[in-house]
N, CA, C and O atoms as a MOPAC input file, in Angstrom:
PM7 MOZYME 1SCF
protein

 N    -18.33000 1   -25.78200 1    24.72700 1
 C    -18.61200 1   -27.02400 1    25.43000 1
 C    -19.64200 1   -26.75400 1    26.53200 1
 O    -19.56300 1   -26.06700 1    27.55100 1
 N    -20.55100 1   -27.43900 1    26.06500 1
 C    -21.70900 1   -27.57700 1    27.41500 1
 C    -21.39100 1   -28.19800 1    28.39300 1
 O    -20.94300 1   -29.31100 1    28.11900 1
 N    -21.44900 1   -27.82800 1    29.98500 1
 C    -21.19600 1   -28.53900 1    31.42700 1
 C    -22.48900 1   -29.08000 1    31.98700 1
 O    -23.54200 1   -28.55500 1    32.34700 1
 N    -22.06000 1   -30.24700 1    31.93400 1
 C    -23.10200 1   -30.66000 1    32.28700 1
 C    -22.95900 1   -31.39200 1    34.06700 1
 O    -21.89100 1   -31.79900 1    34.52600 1
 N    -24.17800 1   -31.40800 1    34.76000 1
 C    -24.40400 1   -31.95500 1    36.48600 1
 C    -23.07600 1   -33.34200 1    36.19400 1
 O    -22.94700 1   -33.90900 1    35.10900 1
 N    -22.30600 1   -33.61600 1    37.32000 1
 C    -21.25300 1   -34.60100 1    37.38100 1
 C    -22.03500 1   -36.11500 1    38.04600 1
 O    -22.59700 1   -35.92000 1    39.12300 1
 N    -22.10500 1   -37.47900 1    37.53400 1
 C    -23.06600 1   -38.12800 1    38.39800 1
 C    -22.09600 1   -39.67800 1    39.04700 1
 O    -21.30000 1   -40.35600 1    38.39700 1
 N    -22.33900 1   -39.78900 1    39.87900 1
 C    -21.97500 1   -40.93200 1    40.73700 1
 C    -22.76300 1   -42.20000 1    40.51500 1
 O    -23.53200 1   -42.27000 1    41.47400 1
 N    -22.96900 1   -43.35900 1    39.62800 1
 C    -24.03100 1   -43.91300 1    39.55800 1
 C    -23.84800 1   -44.98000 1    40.65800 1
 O    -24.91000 1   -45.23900 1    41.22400 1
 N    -22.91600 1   -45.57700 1    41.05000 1
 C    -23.05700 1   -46.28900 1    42.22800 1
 C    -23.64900 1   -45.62500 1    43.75600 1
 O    -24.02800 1   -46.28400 1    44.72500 1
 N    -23.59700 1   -44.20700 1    43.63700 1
 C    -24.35200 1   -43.59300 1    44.72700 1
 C    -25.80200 1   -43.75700 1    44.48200 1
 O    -26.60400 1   -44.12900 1    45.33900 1
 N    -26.11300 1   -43.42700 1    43.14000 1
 C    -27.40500 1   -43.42000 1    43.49600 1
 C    -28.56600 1   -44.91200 1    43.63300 1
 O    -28.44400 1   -46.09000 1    43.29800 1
 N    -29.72100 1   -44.08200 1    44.32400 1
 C    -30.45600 1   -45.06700 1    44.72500 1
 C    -31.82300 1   -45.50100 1    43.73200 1
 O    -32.52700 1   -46.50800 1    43.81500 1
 N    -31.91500 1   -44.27800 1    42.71300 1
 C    -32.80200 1   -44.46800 1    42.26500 1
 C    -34.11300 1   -43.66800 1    42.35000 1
 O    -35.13200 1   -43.91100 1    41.70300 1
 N    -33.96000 1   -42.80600 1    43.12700 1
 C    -35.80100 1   -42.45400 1    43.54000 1
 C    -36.10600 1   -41.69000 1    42.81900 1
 O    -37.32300 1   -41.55800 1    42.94900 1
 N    -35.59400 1   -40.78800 1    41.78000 1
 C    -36.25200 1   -40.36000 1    40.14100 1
 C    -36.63700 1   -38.71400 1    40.98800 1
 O    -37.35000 1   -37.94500 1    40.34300 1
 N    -35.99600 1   -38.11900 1    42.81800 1
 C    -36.02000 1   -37.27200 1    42.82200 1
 C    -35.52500 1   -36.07900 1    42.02700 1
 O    -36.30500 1   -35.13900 1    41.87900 1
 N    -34.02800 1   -36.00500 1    41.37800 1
 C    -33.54200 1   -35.14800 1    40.53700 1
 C    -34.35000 1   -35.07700 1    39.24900 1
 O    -34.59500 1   -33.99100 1    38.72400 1
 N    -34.59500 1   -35.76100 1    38.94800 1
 C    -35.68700 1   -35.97100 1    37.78200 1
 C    -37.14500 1   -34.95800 1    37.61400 1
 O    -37.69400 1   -34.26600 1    36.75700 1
 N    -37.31100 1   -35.32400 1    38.82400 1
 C    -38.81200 1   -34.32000 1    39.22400 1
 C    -38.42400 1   -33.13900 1    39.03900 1
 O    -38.93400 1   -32.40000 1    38.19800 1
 N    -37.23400 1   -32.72900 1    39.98900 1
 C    -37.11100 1   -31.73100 1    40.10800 1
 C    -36.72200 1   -30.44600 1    39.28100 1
 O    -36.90700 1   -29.24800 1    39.49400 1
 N    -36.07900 1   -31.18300 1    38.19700 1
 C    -35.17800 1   -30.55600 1    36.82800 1
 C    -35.97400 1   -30.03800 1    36.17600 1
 O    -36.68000 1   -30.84300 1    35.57000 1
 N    -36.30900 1   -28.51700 1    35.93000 1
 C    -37.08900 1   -27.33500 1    35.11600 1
 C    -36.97900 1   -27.28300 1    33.40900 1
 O    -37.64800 1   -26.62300 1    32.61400 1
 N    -35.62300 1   -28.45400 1    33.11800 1
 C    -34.94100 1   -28.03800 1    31.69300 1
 C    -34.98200 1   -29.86000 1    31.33300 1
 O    -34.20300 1   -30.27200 1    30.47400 1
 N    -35.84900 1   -30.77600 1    31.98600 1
 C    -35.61700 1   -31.86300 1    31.26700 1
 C    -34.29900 1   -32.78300 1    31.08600 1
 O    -34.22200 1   -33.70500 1    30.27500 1
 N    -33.17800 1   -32.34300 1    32.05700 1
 C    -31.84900 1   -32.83200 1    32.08300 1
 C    -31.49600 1   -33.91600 1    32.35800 1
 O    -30.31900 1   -34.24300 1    32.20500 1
 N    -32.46800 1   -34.79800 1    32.85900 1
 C    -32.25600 1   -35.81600 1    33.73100 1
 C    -33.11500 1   -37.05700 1    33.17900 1
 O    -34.18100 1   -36.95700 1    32.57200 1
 N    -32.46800 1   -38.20300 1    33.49700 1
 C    -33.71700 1   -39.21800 1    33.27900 1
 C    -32.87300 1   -40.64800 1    33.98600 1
 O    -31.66200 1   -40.76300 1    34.17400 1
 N    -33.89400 1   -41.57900 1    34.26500 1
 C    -33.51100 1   -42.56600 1    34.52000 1
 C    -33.28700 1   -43.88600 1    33.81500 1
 O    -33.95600 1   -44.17900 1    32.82400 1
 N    -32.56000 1   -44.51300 1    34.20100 1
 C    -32.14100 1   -45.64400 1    33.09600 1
 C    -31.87800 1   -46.52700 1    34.04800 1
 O    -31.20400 1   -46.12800 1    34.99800 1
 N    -32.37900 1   -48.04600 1    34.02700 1
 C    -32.33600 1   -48.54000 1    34.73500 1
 C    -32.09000 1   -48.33700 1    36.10900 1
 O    -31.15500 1   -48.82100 1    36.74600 1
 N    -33.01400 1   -47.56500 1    36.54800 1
 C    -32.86000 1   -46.98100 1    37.77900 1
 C    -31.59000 1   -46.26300 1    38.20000 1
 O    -31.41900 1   -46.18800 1    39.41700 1
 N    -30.77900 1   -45.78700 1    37.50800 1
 C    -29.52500 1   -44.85800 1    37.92100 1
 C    -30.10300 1   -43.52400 1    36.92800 1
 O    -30.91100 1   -43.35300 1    36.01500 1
 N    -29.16400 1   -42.75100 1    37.71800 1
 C    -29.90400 1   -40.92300 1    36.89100 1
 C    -28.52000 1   -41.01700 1    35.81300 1
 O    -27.37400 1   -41.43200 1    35.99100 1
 N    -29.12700 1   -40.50300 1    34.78400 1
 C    -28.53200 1   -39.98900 1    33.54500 1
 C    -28.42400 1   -38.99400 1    32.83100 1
 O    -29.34300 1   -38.98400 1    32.01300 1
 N    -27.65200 1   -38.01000 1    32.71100 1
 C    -27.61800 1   -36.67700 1    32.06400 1
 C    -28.00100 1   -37.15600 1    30.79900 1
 O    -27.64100 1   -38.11600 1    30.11800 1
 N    -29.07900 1   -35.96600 1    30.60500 1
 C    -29.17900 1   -35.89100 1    29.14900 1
 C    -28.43400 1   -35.14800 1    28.17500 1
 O    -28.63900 1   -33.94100 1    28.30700 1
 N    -27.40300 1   -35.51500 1    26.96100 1
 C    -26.65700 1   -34.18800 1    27.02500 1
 C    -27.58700 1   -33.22500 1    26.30000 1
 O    -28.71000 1   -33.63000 1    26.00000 1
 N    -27.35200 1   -32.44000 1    26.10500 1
 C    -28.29700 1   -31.47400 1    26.32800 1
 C    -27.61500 1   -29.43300 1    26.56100 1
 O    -26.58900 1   -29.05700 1    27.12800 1
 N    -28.47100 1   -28.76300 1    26.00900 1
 C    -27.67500 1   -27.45400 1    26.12400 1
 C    -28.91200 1   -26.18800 1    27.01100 1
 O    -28.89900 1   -24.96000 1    27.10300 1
 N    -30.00300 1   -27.42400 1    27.60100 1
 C    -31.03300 1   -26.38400 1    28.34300 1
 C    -30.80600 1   -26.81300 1    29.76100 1
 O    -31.77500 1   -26.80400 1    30.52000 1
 N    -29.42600 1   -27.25500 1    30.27700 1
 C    -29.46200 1   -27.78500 1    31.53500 1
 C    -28.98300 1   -26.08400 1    31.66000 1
 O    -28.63200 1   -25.65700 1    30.56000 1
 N    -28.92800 1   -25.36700 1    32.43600 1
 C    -28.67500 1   -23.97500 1    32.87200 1
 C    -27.91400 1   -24.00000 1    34.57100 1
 O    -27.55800 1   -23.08500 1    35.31300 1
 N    -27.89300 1   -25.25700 1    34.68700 1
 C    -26.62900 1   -25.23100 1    36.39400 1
 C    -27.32100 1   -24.48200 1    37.12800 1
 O    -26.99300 1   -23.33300 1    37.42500 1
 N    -28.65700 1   -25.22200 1    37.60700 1
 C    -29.68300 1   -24.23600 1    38.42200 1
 C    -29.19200 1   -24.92000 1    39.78600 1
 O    -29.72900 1   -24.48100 1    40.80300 1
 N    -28.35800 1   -25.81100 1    39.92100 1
 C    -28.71000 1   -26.75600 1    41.10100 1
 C    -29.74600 1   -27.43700 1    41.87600 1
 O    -29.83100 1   -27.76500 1    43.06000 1
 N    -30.57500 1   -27.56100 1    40.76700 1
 C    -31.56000 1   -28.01700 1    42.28300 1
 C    -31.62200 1   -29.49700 1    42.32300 1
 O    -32.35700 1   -30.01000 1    43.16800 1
 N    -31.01100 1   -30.17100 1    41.59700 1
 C    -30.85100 1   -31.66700 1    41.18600 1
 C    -29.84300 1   -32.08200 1    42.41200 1
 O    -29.99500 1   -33.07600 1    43.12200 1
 N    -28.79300 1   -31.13300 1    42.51700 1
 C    -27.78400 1   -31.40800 1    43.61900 1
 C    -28.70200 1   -31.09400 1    44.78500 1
 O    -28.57900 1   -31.84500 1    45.75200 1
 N    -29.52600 1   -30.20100 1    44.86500 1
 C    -30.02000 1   -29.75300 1    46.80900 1
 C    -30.85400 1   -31.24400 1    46.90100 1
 O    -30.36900 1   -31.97700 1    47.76300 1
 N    -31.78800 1   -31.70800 1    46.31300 1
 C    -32.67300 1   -32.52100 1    46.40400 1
 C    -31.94000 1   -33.72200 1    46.48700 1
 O    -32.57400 1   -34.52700 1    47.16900 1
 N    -30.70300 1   -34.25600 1    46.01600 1
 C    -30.72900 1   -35.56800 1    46.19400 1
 C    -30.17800 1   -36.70500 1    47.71200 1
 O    -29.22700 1   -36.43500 1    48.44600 1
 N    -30.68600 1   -37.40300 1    47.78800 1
 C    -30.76600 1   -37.54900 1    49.40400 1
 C    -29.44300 1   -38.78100 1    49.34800 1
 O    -29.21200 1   -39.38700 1    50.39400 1
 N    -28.55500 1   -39.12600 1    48.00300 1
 C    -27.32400 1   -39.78700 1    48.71400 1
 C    -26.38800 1   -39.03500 1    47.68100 1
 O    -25.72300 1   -39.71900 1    46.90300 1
 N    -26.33600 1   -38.12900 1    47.65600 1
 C    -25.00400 1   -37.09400 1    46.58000 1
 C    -25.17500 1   -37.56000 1    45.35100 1
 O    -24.85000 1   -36.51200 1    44.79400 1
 N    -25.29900 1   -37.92100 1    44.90700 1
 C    -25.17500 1   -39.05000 1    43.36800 1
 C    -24.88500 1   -38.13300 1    42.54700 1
 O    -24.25200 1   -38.47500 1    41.54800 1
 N    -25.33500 1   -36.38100 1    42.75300 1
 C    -25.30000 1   -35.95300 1    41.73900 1
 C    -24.86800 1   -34.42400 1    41.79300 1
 O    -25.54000 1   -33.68600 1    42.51300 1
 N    -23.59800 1   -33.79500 1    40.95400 1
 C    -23.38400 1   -32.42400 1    41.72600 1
 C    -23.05000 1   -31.39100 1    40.04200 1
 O    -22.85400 1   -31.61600 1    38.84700 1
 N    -23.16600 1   -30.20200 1    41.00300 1
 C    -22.96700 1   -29.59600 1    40.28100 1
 C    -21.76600 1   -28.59300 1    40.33100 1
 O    -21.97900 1   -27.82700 1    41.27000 1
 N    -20.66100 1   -28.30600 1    39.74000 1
 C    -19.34800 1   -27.99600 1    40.79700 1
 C    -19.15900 1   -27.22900 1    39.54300 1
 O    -19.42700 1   -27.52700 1    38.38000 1
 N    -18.47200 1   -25.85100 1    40.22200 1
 C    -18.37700 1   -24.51200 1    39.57900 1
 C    -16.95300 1   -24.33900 1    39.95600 1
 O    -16.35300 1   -24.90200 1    40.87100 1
 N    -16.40500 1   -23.26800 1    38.90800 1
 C    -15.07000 1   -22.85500 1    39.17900 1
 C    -14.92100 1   -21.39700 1    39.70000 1
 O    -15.43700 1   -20.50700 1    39.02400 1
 N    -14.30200 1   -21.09500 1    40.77400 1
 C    -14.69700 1   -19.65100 1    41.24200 1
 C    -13.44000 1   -18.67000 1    40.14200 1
 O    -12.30000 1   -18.74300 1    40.60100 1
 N    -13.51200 1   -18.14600 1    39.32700 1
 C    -12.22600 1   -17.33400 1    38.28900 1
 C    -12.07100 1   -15.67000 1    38.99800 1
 O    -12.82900 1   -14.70300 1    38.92900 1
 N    -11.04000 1   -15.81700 1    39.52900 1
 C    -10.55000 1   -14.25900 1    39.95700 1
 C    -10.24600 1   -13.86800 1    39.00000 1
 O     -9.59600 1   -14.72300 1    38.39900 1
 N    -10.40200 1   -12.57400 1    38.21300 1
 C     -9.35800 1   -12.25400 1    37.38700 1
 C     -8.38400 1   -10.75400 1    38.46500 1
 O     -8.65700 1   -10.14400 1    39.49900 1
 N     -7.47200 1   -10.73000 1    37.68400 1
 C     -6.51600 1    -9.75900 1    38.17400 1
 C     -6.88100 1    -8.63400 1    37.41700 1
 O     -7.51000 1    -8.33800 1    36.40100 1
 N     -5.95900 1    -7.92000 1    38.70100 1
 C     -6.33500 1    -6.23100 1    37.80000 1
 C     -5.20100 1    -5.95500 1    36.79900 1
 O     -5.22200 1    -4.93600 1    36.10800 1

């Protein structure tokens, strides 16, 4: 299973920043809200999450301890 960025569409505003910013094409807009593309070249670079200026959009990791 591919993970893909988590998105808030009532947060966002629209300004097609995550879009720009995305190296792998992950993103696009649709009627002005951001939309994952699904997709298996999104690589969880974050930079869609640093850039966006009302959260709309994250990228959330699981930290796995393993035991000895």
């Amino acid at each position: 299973m591919v993970q893909m960025p988590l998105v808030w569409p009532e947060k966002c505003n629209g300004c097609g920043l995550c879009v720009g910013v995305c190296p792998n094409n992950a993103l696009v807009l649709k009627g002005n809200i951001i939309t994952v593309v699904e997709t298996d070249t999104c690589d969880w670079c974050t930079v869609c999450e640093a850039v966006c200026p009302t959260r709309a959009i994250a990228c959330p990791y699981e930290i796995v301890v393993e035991g000895e």
